[in-house]
N, C-alpha and C positions, 0 to 999 in steps of 0.2 A: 478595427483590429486591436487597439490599445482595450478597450472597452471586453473585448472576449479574451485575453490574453489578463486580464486583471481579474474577469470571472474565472476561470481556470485557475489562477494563484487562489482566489480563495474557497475554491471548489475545492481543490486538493490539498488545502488547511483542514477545511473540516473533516475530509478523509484521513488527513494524519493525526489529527485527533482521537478517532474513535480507532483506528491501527492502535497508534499507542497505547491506548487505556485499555483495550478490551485485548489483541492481537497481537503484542509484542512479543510472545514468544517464539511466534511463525515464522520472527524472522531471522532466526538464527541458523542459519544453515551449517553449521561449523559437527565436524563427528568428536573432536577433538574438545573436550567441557575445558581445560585447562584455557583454553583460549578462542572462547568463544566469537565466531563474526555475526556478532549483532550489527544489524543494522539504521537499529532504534535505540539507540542508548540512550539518545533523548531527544526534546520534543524537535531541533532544529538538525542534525541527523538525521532524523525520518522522515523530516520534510522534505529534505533536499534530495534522500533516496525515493520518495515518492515521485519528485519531478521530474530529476533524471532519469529515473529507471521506469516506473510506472506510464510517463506519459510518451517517452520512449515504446516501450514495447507495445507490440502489435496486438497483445493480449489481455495490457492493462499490468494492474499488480500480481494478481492470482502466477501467472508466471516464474515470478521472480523470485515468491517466497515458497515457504515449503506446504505440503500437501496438507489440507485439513481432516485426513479421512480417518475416524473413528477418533473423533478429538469430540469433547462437550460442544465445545463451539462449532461446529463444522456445519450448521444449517445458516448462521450468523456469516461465518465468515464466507458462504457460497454465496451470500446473498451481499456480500458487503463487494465482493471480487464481480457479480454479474453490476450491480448498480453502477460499483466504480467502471467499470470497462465501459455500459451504457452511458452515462453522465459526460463522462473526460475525452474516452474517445472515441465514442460516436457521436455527440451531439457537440460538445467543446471543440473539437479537432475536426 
């Protein structure tokens, strides 16, 4: 249990890795520019919203953050939302 519970910490390292660097603007949910709720502001932040929230919900991260549709990225980030949901919470959890 210690052993899957430490692979899941850095399972979902390497997810907030490539979140951050490629996807951080997904995650601002905010209508309001003046005071945006990022959720990534930085790399320890994103982690921690990945663990809580992403391992959390029933759907993974795709969920949580906002919609990819008609964005450049949006074959990336469908593909980063099905793996992470495969990986973490089907096969981790």
């Amino acid at each position: 249990l210690v052993m899957t519970v430490g692979l899941l910490a850095v399972v979902v390292y390497l997810y907030t890795v490539v979140a951050f660097n490629f996807f951080r603007k997904f995650y601002n949910k905010s209508e309001d520019e003046d005071e945006p709720d990022m959720k990534c502001d930085d790399m320890m932040t994103c982690y921690l919203f990945h663990m809580y929230v992403g391992v959390r919900a029933g759907g993974g991260i795709g969920d949580e953050i906002e919609d990819p549709a008609g964005d450049e990225y949006e074959l990336y980030r469908v593909v980063f939302d099905i793996t992470f949901f495969f990986f973490v919470i089907v096969i981790l959890l």
